[in-house]
PyMOL Python script that loads the backbone (N, CA, C, O; Angstrom):
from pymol import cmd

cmd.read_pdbstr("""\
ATOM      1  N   UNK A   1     -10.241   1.086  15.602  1.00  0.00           N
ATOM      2  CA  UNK A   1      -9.163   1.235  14.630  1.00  0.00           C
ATOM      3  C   UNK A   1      -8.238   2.369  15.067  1.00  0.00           C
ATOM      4  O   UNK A   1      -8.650   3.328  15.719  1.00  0.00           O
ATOM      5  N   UNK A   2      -7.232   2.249  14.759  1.00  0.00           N
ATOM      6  CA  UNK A   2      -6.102   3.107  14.936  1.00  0.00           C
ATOM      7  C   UNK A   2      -6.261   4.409  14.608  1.00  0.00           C
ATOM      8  O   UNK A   2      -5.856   5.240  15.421  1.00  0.00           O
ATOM      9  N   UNK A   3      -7.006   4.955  13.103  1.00  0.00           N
ATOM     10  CA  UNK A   3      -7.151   5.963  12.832  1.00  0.00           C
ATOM     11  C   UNK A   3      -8.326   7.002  13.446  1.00  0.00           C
ATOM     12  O   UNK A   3      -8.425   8.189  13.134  1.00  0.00           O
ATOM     13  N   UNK A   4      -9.180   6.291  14.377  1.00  0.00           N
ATOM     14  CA  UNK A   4     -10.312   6.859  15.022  1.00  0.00           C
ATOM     15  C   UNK A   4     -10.004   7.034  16.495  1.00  0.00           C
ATOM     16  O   UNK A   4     -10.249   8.022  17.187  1.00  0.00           O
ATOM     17  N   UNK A   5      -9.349   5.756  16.896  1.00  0.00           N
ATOM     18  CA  UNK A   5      -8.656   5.692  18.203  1.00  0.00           C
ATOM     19  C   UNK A   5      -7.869   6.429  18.764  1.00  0.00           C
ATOM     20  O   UNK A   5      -7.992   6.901  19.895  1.00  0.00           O
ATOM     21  N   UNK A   6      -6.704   6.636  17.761  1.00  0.00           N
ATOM     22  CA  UNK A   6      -5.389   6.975  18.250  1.00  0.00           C
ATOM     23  C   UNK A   6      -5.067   8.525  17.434  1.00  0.00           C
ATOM     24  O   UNK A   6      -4.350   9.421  17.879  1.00  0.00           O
ATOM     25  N   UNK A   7      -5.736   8.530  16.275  1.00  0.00           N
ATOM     26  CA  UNK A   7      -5.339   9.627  15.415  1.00  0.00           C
ATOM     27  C   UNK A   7      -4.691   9.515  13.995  1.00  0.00           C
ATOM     28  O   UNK A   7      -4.511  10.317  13.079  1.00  0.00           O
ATOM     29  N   UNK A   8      -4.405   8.152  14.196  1.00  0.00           N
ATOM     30  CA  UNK A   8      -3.436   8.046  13.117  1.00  0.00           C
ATOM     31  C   UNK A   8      -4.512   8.617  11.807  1.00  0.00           C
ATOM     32  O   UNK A   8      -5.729   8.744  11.678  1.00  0.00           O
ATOM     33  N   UNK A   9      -3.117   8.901  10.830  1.00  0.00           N
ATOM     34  CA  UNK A   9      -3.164   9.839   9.412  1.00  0.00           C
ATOM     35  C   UNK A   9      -3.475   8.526   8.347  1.00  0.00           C
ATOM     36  O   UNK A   9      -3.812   8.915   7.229  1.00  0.00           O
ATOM     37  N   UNK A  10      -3.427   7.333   8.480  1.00  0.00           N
ATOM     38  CA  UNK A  10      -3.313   6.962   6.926  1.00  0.00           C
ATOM     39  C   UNK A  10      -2.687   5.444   7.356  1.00  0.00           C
ATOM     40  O   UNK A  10      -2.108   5.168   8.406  1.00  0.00           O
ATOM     41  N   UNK A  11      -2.998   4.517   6.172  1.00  0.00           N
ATOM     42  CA  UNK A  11      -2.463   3.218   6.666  1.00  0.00           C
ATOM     43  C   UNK A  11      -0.917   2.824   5.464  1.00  0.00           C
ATOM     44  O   UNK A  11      -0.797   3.266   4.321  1.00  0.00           O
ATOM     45  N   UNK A  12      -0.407   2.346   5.839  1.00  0.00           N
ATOM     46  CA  UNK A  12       0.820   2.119   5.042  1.00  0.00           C
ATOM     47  C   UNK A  12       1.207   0.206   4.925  1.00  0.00           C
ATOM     48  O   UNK A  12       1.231  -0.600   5.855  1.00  0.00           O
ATOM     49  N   UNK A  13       1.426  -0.001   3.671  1.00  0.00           N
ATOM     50  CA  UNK A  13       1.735  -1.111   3.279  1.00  0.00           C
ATOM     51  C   UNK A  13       3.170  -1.262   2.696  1.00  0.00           C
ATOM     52  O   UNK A  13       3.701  -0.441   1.948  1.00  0.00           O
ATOM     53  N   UNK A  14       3.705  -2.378   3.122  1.00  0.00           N
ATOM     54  CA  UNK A  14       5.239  -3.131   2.647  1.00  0.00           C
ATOM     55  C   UNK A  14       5.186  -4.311   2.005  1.00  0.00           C
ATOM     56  O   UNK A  14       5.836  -5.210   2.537  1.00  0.00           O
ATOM     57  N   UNK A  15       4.581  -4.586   0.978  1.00  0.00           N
ATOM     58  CA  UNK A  15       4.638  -5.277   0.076  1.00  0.00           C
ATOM     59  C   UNK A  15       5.409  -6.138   0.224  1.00  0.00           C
ATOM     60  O   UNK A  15       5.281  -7.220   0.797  1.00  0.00           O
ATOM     61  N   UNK A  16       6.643  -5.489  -0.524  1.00  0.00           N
ATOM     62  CA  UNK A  16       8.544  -5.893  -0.565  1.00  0.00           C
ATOM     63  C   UNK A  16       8.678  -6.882   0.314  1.00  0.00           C
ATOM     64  O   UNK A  16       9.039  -8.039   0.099  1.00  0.00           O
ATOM     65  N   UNK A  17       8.177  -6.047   1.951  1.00  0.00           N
ATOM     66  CA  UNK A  17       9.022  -7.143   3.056  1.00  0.00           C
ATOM     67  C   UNK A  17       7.733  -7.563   3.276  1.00  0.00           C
ATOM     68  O   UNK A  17       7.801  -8.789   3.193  1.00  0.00           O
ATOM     69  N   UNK A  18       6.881  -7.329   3.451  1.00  0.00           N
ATOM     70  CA  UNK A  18       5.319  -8.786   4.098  1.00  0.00           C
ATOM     71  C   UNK A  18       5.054  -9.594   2.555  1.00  0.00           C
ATOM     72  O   UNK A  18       3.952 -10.136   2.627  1.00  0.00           O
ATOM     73  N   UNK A  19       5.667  -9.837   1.262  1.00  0.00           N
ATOM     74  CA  UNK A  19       5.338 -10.900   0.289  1.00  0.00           C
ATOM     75  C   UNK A  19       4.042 -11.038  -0.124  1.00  0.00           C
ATOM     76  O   UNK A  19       3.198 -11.931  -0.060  1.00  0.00           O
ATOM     77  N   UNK A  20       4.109  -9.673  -0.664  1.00  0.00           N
ATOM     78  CA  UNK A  20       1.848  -9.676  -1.016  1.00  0.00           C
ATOM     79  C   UNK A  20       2.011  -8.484  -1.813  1.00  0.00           C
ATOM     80  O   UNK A  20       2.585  -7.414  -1.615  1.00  0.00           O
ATOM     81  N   UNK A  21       1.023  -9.200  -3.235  1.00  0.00           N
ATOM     82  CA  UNK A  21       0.700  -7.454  -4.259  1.00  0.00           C
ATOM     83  C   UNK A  21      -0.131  -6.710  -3.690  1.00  0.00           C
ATOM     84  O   UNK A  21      -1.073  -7.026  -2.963  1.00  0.00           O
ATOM     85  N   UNK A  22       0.211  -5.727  -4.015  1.00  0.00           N
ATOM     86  CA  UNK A  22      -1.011  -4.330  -3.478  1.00  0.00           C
ATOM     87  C   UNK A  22      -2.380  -4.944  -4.375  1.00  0.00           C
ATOM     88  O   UNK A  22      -3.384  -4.290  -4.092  1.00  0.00           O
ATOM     89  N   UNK A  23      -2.608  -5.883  -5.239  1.00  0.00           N
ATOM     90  CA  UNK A  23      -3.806  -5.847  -6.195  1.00  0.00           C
ATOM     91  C   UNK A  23      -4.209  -7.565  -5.068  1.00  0.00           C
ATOM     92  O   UNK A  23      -5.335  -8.047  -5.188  1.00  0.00           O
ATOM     93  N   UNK A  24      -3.634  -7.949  -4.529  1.00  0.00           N
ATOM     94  CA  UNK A  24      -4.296  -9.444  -4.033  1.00  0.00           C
ATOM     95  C   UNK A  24      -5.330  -8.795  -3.238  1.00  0.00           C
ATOM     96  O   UNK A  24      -5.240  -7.779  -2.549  1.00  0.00           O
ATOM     97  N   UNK A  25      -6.147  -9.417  -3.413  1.00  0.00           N
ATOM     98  CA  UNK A  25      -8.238  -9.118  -3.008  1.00  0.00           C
ATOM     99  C   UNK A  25      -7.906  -9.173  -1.702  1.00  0.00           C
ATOM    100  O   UNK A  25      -8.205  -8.151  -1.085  1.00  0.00           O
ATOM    101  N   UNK A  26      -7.294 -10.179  -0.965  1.00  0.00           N
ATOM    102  CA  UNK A  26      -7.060 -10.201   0.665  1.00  0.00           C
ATOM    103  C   UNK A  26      -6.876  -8.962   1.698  1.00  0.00           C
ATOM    104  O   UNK A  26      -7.104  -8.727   2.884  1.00  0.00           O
ATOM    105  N   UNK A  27      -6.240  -8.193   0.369  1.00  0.00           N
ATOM    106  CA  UNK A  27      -5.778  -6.294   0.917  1.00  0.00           C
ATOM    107  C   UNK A  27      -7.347  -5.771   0.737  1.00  0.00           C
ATOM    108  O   UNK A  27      -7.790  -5.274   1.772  1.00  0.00           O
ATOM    109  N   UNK A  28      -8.120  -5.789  -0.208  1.00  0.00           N
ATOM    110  CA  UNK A  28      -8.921  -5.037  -0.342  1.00  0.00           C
ATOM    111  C   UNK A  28      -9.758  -4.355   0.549  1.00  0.00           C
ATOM    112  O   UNK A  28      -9.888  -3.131   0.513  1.00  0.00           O
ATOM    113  N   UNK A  29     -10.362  -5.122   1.388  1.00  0.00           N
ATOM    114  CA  UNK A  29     -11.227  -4.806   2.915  1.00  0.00           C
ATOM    115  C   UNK A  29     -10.257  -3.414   3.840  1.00  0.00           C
ATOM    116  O   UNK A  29     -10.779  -2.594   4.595  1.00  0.00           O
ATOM    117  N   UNK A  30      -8.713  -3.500   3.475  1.00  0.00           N
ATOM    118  CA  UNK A  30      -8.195  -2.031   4.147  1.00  0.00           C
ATOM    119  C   UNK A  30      -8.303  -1.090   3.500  1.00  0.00           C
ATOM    120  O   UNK A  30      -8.160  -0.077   4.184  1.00  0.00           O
ATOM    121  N   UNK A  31      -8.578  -0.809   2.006  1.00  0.00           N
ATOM    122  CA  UNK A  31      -8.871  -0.342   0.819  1.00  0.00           C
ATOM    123  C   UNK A  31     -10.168   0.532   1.275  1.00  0.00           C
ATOM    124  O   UNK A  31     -10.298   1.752   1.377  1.00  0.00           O
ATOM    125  N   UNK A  32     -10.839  -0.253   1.450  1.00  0.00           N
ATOM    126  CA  UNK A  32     -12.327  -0.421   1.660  1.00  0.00           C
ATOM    127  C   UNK A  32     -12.276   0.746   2.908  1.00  0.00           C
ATOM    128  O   UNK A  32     -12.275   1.958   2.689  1.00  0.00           O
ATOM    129  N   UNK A  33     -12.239   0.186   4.126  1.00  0.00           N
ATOM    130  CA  UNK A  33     -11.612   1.215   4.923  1.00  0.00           C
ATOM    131  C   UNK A  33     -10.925   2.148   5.474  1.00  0.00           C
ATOM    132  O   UNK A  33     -11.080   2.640   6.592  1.00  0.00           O
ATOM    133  N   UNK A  34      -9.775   2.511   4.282  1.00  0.00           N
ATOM    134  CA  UNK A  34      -9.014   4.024   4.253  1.00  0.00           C
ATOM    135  C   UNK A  34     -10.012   4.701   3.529  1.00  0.00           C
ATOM    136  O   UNK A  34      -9.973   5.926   3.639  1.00  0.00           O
ATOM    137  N   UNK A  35     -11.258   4.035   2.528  1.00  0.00           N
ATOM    138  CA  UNK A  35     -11.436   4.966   1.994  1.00  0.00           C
ATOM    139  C   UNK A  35     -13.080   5.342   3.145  1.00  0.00           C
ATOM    140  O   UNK A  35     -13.224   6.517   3.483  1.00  0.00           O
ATOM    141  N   UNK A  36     -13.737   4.702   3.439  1.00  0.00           N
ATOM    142  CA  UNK A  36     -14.148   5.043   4.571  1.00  0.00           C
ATOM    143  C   UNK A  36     -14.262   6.110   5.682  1.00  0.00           C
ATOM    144  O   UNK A  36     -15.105   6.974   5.924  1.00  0.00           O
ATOM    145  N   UNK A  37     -13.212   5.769   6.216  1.00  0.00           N
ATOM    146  CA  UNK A  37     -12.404   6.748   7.204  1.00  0.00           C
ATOM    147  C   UNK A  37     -11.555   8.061   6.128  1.00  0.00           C
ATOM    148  O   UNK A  37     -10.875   8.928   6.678  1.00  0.00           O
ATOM    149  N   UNK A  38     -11.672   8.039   5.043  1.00  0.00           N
ATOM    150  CA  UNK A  38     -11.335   8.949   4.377  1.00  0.00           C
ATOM    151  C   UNK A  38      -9.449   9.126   4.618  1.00  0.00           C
ATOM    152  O   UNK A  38      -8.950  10.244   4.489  1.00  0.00           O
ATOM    153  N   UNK A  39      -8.750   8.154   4.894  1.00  0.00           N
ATOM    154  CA  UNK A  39      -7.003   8.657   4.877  1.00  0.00           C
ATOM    155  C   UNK A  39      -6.939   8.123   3.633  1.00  0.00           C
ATOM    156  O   UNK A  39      -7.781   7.596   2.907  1.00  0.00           O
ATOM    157  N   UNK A  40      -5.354   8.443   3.481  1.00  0.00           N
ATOM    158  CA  UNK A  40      -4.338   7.677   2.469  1.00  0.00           C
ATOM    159  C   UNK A  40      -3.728   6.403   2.991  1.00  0.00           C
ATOM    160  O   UNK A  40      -3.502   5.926   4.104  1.00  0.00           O
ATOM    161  N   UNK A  41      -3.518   5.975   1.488  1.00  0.00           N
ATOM    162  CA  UNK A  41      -2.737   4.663   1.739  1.00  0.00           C
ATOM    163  C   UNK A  41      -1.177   4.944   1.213  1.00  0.00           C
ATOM    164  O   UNK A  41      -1.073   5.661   0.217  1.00  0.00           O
ATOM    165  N   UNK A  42      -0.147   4.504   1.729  1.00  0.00           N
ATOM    166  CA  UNK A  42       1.225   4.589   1.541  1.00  0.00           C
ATOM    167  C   UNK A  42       1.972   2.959   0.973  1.00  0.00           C
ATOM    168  O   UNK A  42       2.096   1.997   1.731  1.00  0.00           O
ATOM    169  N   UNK A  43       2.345   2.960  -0.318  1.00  0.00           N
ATOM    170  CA  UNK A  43       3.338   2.076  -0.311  1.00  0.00           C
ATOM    171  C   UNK A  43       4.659   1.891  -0.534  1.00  0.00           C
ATOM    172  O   UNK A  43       5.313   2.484  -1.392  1.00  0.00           O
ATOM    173  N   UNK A  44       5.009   1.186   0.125  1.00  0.00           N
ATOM    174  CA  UNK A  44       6.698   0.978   0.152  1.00  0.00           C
ATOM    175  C   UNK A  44       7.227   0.010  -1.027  1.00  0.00           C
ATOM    176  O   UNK A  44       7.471  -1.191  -0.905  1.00  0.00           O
ATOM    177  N   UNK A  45       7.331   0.669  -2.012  1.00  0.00           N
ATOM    178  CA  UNK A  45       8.065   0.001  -3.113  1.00  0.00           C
ATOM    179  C   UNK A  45       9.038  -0.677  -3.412  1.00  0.00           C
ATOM    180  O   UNK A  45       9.131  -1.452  -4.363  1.00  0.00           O
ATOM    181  N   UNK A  46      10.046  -0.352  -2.386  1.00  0.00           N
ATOM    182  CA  UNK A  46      10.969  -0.724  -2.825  1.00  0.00           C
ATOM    183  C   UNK A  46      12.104  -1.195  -1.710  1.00  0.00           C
ATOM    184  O   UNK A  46      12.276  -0.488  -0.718  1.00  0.00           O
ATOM    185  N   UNK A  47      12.542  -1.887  -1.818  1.00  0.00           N
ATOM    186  CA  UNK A  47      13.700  -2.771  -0.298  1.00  0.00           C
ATOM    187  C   UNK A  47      14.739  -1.891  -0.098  1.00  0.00           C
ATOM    188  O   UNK A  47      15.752  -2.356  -0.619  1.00  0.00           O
ATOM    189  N   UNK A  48      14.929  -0.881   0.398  1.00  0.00           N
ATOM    190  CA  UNK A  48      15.825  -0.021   0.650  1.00  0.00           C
ATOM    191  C   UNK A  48      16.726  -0.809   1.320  1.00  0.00           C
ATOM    192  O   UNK A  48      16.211  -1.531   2.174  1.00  0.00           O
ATOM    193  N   UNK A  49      17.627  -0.870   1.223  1.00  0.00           N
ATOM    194  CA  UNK A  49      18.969  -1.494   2.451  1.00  0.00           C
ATOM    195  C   UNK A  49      18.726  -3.053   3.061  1.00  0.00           C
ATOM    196  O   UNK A  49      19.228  -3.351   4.144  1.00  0.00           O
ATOM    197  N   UNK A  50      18.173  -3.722   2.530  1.00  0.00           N
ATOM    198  CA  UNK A  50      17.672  -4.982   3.087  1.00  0.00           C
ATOM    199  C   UNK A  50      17.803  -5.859   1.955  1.00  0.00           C
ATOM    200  O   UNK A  50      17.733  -5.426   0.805  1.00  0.00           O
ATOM    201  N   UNK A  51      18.047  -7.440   2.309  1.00  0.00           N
ATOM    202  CA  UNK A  51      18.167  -8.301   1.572  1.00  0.00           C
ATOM    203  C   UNK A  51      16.997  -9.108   2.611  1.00  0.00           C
ATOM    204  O   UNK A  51      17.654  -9.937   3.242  1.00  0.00           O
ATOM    205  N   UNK A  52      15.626  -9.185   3.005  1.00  0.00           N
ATOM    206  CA  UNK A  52      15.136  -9.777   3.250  1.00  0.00           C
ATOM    207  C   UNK A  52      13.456  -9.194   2.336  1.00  0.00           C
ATOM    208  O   UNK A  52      12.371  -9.654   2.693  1.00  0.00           O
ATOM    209  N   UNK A  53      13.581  -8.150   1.172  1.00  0.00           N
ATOM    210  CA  UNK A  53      12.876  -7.973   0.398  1.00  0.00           C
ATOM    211  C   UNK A  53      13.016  -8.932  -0.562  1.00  0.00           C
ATOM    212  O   UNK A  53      13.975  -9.631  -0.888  1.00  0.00           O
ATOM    213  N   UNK A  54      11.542  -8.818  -1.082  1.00  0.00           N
ATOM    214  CA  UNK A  54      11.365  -8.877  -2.693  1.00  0.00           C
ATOM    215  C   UNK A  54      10.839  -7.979  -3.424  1.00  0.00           C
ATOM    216  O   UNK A  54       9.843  -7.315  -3.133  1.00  0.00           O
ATOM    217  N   UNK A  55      11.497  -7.910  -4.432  1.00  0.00           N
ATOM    218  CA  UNK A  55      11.129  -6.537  -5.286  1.00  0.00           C
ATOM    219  C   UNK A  55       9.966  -6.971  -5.866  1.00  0.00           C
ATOM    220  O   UNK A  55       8.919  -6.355  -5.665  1.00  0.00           O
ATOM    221  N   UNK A  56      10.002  -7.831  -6.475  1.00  0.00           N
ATOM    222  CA  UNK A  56       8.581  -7.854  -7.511  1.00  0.00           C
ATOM    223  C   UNK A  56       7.661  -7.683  -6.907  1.00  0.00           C
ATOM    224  O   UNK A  56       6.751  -7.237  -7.605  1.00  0.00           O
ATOM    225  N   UNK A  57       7.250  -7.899  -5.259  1.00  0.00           N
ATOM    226  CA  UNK A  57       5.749  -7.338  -4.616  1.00  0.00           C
ATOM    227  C   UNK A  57       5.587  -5.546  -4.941  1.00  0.00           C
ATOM    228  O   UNK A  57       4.506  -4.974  -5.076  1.00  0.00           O
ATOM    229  N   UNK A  58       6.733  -4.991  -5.003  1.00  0.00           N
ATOM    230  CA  UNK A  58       6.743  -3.405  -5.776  1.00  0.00           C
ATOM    231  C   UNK A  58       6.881  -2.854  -6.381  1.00  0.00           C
ATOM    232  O   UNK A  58       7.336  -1.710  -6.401  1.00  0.00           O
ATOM    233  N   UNK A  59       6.528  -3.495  -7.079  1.00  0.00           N
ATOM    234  CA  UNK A  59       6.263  -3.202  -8.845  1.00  0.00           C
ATOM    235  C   UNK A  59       5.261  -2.538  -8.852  1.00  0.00           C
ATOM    236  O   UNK A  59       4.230  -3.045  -8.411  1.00  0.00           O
ATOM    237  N   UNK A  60       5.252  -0.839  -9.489  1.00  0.00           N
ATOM    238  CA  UNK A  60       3.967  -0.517  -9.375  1.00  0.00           C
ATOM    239  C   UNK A  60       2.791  -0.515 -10.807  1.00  0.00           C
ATOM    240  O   UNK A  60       2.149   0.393 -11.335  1.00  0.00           O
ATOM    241  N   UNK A  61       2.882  -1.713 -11.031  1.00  0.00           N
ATOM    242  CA  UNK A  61       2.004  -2.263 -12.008  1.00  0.00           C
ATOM    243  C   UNK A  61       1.166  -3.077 -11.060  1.00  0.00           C
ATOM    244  O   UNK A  61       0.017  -3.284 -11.451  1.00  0.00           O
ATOM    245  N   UNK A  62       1.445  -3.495 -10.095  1.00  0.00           N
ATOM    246  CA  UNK A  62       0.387  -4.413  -9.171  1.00  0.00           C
ATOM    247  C   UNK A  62      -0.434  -3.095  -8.243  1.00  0.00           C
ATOM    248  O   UNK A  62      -1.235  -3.293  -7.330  1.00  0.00           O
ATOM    249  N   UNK A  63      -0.084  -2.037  -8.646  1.00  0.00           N
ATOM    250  CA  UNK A  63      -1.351  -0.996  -7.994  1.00  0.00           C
ATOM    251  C   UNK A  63      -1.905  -0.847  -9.415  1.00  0.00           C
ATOM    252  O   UNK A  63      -2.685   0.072  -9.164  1.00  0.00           O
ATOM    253  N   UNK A  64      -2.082  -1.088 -10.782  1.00  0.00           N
ATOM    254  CA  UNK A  64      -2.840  -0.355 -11.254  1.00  0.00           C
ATOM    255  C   UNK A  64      -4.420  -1.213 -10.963  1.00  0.00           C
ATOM    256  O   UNK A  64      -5.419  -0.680 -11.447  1.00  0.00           O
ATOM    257  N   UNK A  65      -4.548  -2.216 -10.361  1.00  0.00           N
ATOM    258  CA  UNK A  65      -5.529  -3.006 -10.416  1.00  0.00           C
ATOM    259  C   UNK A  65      -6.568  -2.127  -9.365  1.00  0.00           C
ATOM    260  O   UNK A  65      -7.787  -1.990  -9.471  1.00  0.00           O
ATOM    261  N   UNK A  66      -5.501  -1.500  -8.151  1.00  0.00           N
ATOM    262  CA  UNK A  66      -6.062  -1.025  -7.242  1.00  0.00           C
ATOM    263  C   UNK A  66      -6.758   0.296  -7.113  1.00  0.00           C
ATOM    264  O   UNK A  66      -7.654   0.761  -6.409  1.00  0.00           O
ATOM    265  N   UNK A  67      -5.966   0.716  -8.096  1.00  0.00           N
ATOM    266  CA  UNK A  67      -6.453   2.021  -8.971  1.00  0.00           C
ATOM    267  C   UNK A  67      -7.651   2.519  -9.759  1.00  0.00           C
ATOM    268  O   UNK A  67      -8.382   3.506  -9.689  1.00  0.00           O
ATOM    269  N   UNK A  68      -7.555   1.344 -10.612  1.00  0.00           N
ATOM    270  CA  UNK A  68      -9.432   0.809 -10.993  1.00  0.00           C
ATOM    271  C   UNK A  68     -10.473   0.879  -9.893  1.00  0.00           C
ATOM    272  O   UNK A  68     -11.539   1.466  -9.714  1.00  0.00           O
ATOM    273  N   UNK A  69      -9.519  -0.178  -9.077  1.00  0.00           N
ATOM    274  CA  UNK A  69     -10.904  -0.704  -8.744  1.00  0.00           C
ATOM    275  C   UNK A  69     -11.097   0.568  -7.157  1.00  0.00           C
ATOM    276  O   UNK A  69     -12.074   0.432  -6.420  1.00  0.00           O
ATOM    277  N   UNK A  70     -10.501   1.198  -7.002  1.00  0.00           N
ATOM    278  CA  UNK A  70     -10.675   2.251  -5.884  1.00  0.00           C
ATOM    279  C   UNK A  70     -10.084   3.608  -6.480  1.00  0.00           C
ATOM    280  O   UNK A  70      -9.018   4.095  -6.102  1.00  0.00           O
ATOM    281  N   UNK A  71     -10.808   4.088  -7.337  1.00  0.00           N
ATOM    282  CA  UNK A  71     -10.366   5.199  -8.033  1.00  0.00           C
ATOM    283  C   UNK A  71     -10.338   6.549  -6.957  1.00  0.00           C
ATOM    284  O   UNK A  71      -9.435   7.381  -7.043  1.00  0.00           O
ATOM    285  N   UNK A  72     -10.780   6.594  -6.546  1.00  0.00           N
ATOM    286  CA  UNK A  72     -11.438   7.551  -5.184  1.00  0.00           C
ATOM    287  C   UNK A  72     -10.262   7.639  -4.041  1.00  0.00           C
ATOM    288  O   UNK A  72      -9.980   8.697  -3.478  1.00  0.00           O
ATOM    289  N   UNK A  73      -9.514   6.197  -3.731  1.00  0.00           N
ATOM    290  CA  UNK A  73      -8.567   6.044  -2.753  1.00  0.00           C
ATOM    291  C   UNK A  73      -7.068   7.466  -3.144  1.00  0.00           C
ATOM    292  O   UNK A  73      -6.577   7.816  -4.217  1.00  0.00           O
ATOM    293  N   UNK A  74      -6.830   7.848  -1.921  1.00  0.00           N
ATOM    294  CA  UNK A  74      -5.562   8.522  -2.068  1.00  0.00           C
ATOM    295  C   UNK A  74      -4.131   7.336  -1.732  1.00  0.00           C
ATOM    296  O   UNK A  74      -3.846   6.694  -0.721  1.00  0.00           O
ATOM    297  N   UNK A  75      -3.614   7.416  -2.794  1.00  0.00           N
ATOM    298  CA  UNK A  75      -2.361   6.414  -3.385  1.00  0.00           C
ATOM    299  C   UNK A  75      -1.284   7.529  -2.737  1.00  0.00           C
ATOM    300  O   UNK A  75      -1.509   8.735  -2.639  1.00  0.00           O
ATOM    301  N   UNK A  76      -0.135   6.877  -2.343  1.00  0.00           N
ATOM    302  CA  UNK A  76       1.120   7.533  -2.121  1.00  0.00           C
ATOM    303  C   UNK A  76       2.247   6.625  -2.686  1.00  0.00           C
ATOM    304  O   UNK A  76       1.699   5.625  -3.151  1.00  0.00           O
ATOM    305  N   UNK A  77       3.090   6.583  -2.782  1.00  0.00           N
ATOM    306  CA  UNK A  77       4.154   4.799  -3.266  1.00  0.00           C
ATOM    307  C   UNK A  77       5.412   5.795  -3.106  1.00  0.00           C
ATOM    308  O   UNK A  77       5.712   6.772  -3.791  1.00  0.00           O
ATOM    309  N   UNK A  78       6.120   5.174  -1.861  1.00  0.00           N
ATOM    310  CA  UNK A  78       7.091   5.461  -1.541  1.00  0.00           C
ATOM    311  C   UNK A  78       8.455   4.696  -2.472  1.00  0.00           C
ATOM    312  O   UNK A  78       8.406   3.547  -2.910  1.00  0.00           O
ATOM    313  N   UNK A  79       9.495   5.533  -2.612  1.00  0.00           N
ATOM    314  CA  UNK A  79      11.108   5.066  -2.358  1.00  0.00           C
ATOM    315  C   UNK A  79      10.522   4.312  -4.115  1.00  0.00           C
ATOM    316  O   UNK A  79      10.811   3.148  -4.395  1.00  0.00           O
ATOM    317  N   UNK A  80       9.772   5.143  -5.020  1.00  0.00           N
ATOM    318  CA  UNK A  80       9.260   4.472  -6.381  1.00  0.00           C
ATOM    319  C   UNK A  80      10.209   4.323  -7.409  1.00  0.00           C
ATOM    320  O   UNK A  80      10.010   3.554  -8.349  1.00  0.00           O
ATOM    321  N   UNK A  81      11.479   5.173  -7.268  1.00  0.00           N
ATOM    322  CA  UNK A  81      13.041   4.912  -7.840  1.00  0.00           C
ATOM    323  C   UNK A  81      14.219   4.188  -7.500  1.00  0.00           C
ATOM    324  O   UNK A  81      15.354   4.157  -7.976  1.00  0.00           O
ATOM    325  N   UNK A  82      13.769   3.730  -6.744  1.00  0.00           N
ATOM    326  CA  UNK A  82      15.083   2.874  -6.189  1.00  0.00           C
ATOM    327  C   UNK A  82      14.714   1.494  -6.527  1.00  0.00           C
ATOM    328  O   UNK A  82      13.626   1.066  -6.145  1.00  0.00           O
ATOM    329  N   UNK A  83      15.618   0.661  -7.295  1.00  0.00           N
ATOM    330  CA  UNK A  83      16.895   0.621  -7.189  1.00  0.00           C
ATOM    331  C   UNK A  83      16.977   0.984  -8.507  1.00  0.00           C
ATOM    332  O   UNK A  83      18.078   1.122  -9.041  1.00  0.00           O
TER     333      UNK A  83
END
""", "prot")
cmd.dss("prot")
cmd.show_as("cartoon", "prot")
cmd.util.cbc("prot")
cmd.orient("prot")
């Protein structure tokens, strides 16, 4: 993995532009493994400058599921005011 390999700090998700809630179970297994490896997770809320987003994947009501269910995980949610 990247974060053992290479160094990396933390894994980051784009909702908006890859078309997936932060709460769909399919994410969970990276969940599983930031918290593991002990980083943060980062999400990108919101389609800054792009018309090839969707907003409703960043809605941050689709993290509270993730929140529950990985209370322990460090949450970040980027760009959470815009638009």
């Amino acid at each position: 993995m990247a974060v053992t390999k290479y160094g990396f700090k933390g894994l980051k998700f784009l909702p908006v532009y890859n078309f997936f809630f932060p709460n769909d179970r399919r994410a969970y297994p990276f969940y599983e493994k930031a918290l593991e490896l002990n980083v943060p997770v980062m999400f990108h809320s919101a389609a800054v400058g792009s018309t090839a987003a969707r907003m409703k994947y960043g809605h941050p009501m689709y993290l509270e599921d993730v929140v529950m269910d990985f209370p322990k995980l460090k949450i970040c949610i980027s760009h959470m005011s815009f638009p």
